[in-house]
VOGU-3710 file (C-alpha; in Angstrom, 3 decimals, decimal comma):
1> xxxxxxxxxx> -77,730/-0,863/64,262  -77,642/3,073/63,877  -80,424/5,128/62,184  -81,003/8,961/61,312  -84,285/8,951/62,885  -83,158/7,520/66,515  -84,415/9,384/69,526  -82,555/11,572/71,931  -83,311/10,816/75,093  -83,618/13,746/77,370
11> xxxxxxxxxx> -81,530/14,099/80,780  -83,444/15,139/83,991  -81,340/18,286/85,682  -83,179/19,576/88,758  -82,846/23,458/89,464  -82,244/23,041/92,854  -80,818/19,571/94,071  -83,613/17,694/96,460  -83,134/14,622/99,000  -86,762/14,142/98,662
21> xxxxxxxxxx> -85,825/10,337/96,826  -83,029/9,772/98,897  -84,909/10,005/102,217  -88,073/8,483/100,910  -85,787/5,080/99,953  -84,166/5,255/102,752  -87,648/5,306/105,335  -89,047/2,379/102,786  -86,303/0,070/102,978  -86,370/1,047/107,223
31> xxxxxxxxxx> -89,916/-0,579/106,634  -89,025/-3,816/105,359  -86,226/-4,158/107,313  -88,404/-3,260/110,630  -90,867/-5,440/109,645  -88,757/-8,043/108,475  -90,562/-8,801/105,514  -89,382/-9,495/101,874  -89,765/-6,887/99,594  -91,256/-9,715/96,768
41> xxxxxxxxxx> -94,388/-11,644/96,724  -95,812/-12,880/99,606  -98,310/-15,467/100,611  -101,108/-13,173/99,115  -99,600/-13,004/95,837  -98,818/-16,413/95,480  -102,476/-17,303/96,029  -103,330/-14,306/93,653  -101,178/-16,253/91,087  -102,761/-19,117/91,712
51> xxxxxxxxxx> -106,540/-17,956/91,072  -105,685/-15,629/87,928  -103,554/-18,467/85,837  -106,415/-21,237/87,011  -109,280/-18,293/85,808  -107,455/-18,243/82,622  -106,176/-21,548/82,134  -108,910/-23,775/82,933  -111,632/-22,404/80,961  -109,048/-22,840/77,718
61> xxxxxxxxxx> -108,693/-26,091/78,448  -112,404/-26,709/79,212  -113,177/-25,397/75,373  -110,481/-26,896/74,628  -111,240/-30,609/75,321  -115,280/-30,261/76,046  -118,146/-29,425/73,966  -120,144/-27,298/75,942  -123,005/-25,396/75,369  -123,320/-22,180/73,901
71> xxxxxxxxxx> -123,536/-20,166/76,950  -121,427/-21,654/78,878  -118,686/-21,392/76,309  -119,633/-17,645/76,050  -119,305/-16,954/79,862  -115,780/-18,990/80,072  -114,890/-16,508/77,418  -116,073/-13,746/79,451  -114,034/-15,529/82,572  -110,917/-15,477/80,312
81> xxxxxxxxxx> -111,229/-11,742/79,503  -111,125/-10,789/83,431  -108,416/-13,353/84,028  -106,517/-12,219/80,880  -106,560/-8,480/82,227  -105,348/-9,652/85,768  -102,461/-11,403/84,848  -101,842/-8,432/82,669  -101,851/-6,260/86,252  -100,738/-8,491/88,261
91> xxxxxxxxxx> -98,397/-10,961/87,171  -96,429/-10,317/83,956  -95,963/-6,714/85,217  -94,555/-7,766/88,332  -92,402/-10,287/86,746  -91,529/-8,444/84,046  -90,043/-5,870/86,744  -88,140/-8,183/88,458  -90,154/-7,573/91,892  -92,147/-10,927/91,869
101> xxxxxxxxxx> -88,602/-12,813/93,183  -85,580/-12,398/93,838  -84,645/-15,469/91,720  -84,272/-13,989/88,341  -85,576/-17,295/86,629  -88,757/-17,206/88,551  -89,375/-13,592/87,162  -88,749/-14,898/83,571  -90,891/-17,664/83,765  -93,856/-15,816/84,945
111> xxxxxxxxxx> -93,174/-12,690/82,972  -94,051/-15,068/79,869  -97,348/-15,374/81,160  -97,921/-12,231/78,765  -96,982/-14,271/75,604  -99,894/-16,806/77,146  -102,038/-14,300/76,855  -101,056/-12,748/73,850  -98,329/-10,479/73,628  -94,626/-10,376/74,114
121> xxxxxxxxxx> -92,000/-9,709/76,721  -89,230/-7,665/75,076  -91,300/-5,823/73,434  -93,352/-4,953/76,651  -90,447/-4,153/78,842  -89,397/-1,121/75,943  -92,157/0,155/75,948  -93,354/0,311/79,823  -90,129/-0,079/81,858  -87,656/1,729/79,795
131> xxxxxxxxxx> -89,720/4,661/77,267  -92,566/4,778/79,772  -91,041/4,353/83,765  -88,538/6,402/82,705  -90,193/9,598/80,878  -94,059/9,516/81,919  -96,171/11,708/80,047  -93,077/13,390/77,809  -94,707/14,132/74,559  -92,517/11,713/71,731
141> xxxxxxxxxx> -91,245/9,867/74,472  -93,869/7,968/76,615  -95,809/5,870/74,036  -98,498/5,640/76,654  -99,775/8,970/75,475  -98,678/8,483/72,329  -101,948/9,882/69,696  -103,429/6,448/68,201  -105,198/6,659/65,258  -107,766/8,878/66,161
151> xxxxxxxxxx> -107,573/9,440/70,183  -105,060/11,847/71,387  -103,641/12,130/75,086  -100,850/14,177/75,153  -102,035/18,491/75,122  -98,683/18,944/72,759  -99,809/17,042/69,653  -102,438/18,381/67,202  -105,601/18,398/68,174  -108,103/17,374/64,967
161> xxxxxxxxxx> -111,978/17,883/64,737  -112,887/14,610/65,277  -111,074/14,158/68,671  -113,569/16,635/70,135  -116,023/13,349/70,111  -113,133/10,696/71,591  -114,329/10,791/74,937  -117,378/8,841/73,445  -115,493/6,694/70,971  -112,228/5,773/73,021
171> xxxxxxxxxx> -114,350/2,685/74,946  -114,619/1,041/72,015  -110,736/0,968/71,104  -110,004/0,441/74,799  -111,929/-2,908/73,924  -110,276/-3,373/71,023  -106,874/-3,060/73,036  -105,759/-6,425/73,321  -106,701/-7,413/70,114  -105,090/-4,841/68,118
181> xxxxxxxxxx> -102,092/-5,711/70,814  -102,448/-9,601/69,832  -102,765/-8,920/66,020  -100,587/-6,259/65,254  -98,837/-3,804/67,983  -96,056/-6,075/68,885  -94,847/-6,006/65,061  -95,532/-2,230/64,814  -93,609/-2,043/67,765  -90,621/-4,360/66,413
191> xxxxxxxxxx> -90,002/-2,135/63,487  -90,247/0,768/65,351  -87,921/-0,055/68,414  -85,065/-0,907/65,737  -86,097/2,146/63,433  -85,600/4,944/66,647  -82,436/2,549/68,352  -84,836/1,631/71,149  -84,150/-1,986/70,630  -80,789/-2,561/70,856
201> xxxxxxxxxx> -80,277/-6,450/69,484  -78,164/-7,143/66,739  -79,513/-8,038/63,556  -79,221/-11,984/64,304  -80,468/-11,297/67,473  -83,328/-9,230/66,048  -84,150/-12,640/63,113  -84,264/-14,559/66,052  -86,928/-12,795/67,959  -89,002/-12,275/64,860
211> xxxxxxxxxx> -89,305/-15,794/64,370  -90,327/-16,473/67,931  -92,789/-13,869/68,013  -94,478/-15,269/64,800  -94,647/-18,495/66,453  -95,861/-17,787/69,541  -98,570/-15,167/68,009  -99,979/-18,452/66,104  -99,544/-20,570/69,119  -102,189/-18,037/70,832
221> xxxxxxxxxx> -104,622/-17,810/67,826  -104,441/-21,910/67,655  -105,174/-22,798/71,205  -108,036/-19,635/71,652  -109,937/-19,990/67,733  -108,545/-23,234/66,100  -108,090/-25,789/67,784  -111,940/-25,468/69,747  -113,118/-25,582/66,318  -110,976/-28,203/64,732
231> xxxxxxxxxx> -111,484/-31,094/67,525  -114,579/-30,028/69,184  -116,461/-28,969/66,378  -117,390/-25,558/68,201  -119,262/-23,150/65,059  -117,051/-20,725/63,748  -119,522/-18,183/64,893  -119,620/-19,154/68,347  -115,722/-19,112/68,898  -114,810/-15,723/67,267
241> xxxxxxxxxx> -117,446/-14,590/69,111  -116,449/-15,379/72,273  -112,971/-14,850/71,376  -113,917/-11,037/70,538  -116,012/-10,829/73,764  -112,685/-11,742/76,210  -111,142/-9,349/73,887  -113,245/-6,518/74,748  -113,736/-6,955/78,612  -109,841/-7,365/79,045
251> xxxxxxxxxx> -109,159/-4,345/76,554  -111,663/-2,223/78,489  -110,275/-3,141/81,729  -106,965/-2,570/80,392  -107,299/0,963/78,706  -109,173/2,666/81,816  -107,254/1,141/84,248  -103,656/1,884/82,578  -105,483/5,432/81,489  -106,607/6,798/85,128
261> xxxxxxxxxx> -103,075/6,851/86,079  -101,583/9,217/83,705  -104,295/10,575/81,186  -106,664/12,660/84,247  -106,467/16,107/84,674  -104,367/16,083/87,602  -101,376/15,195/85,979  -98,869/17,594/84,358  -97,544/16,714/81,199  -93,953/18,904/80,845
271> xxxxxxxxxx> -91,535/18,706/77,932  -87,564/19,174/77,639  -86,344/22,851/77,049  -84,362/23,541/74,224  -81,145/21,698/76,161  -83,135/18,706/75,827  -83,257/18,635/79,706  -86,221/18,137/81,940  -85,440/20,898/84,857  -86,571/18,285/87,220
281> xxxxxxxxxx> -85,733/15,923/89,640  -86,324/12,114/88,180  -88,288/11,022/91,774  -90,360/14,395/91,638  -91,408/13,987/87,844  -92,343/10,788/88,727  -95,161/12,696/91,227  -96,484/15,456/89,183  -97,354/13,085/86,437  -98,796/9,923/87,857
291> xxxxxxxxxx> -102,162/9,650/89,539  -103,305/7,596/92,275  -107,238/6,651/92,640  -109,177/4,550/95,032  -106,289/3,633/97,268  -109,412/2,437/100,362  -110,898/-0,168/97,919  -109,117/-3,232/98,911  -111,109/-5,141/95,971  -110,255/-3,157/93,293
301> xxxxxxxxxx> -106,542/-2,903/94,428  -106,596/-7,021/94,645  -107,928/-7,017/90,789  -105,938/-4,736/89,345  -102,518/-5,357/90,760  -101,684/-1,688/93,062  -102,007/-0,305/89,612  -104,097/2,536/91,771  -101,257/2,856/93,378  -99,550/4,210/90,461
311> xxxxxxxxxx> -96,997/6,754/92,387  -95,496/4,124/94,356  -95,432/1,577/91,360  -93,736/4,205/89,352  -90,992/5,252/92,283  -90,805/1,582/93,146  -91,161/-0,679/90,245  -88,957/-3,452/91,728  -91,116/-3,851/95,187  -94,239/-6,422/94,565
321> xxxxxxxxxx> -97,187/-4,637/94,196  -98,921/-6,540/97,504  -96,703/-3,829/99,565  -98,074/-0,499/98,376  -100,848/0,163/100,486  -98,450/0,131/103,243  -95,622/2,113/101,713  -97,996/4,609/100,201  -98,229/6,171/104,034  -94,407/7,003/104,323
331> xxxxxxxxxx> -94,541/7,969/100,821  -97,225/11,009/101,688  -96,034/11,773/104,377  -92,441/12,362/102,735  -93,807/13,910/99,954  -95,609/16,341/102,194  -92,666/17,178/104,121  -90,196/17,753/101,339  -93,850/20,096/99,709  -93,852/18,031/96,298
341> xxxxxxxxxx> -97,556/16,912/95,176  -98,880/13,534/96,343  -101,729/12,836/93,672  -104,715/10,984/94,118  -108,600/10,767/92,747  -109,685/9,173/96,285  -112,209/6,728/94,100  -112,528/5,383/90,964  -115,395/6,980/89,882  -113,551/10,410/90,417
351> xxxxxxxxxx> -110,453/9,121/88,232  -113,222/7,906/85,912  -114,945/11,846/85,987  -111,134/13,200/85,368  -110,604/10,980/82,813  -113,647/11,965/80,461  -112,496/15,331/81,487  -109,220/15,025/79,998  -110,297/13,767/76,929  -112,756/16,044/76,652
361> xxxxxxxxxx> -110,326/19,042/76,772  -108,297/17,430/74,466  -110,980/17,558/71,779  -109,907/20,889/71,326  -106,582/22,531/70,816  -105,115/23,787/73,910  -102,169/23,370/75,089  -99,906/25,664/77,431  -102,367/25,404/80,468  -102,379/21,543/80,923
371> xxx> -98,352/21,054/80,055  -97,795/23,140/83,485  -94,557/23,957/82,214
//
């Protein structure tokens, strides 16, 4: 299916060739080979797994098949909005990069743990592996920083008088994330894919996939609102209540963690020149516009899938997240050597500070100075 209003996709052409990538690949893969480890999940994932499904899982079930009392069906809900945000982190994005196994079918499988939770695969994997791995924080292109109704995050669209206030507002549609993802993104996103020649099915193809996602998008409203209320006799009250609360903690843990990588003040935010050409190497565009933060706190790094450690996810998408604590050494110390910028808030409360910062600036309309161009 063609369209007039399909991207172009812009090429990146370095000034100067680098062997920054090469070498860097070539010391990681030394590592696992040294070490003789798999480059997949290990032991520690598995168990990860394990505990995130189960913290999801179970308390459905238990409202579900149990009457329970108010508050305890309020804190599973609360349970289920943690456990919805880790599998996010964790699981589906591993899986849905192919690093969780090498067994293609095991990837699959546990890459639909998003549709468990709400959303949908295909869509997923346009928007974060191909639009945003491939062109982080391109204005038009990454729909990560794409302006949403009325929070902007890229320094090249328009800024409006409102968005001078966002850095007050935006925790309330980060909470709102998942829901507006559950409701109506993945349809926004359908439409859109096919209208720009992002999504590349055939119309049959496309039919198809509608139909499933309608499906499964009931299947997750019946099993969270309807069927509590149908054979347990839950109020009406109660459940969309509780449904809306593990909507809000796993939007809000979604939207800052997601946001400290990219959206912080540390990160450059270039655009193609009039060749449509990024004069930059893929590997070192990948660096100047993806943050690090809190690499020491083992917790947070557990919870949120190495999402802190953005740089190596993005120059390493295939390698299970469990590994980039280790492989964040040889990737500093390359990227020192070869003099291209290793960034990093070194804790979340700093990538929290640069955050606020960044939307903050971007209240009001400049521009040049943050691109870095």
């Amino acid at each position: 299916m063609t369209s007039t209003n399909q991207k172009t996709f812009p090429r990146f052409v370095p000034k100067e060739k680098s062997i920054f990538f090469p070498t860097l690949q070539k010391r990681v893969n030394q590592y696992f080979k040294d070490n003789n480890i798999s480059k997949n999940a290990n032991s520690t994932m598995v168990i990860k797994t394990i505990v995130l499904l189960a913290a999801f899982i179970v308390p459905v079930l238990m409202v579900n098949l149990m009457f329970l009392n108010t508050w305890l069906v309020v804190v599973l809900y609360s349970i289920m909005g943690f456990a919805l945000a880790g599998i996010g982190m964790s699981i589906m994005h591993d899986s849905n990069h192919g690093a969780y196994s090498k067994n293609q079918y095991v990837n699959n499988w546990l890459g639909y743990s998003l549709n468990l939770i709400g959303g949908m695969v295909f869509n997923w994997k346009l928007q974060h592996n191909v639009l945003h791995h491939t062109y982080p924080n391109i204005h038009n292109l990454d729909d990560d920083i794409a302006d949403k109704l009325v929070l902007r995050f890229s320094p090249h669209s328009t800024a409006k008088k409102f968005h001078r206030f966002q850095f007050i507002y935006v925790f309330f549609f980060y909470s709102i994330l998942t829901l507006y993802w559950a409701l109506a993104k993945d349809f926004i996103q359908y439409f859109k894919y096919i209208k720009e020649g992002t999504n590349r099915f055939t119309k049959s193809e496309n039919i198809k996939y509608f139909i499933s996602m309608v499906f499964l998008k009931l299947l997750f409203f019946t099993y969270m609102i309807i069927l509590p209320i149908v054979f347990q006799g839950y109020s009406v009250g109660l459940i969309i209540s509780g449904f809306l609360i593990m909507q809000a903690i796993g939007g809000l843990v979604l939207g800052l963690v997601f946001q400290l990588a990219h959206s912080v003040e540390e990160a450059e935010f270039p655009l193609p020149n009039d060749l449509n050409i990024i004069e930059n190497d893929w590997a070192v565009h990948q660096m100047r516009t993806t943050v690090n933060f809190a690499r020491n706190n083992k917790l947070l790094s557990w919870y949120v899938g190495g999402l802190n450690f953005q740089v190596e996810h993005h120059l390493f998408p295939n390698i299970c997240h469990v590994h980039y604590p280790q492989i964040s050494k040889i990737v500093e110390e390359t990227a020192n050597e070869f003099n291209v910028p290793y960034l990093c808030a070194p804790t979340i409360k700093q990538a929290f500070a640069s955050h606020l910062g960044m939307l903050k600036k971007l209240g009001f309309s400049f521009n040049l100075d943050l691109a870095k161009m």
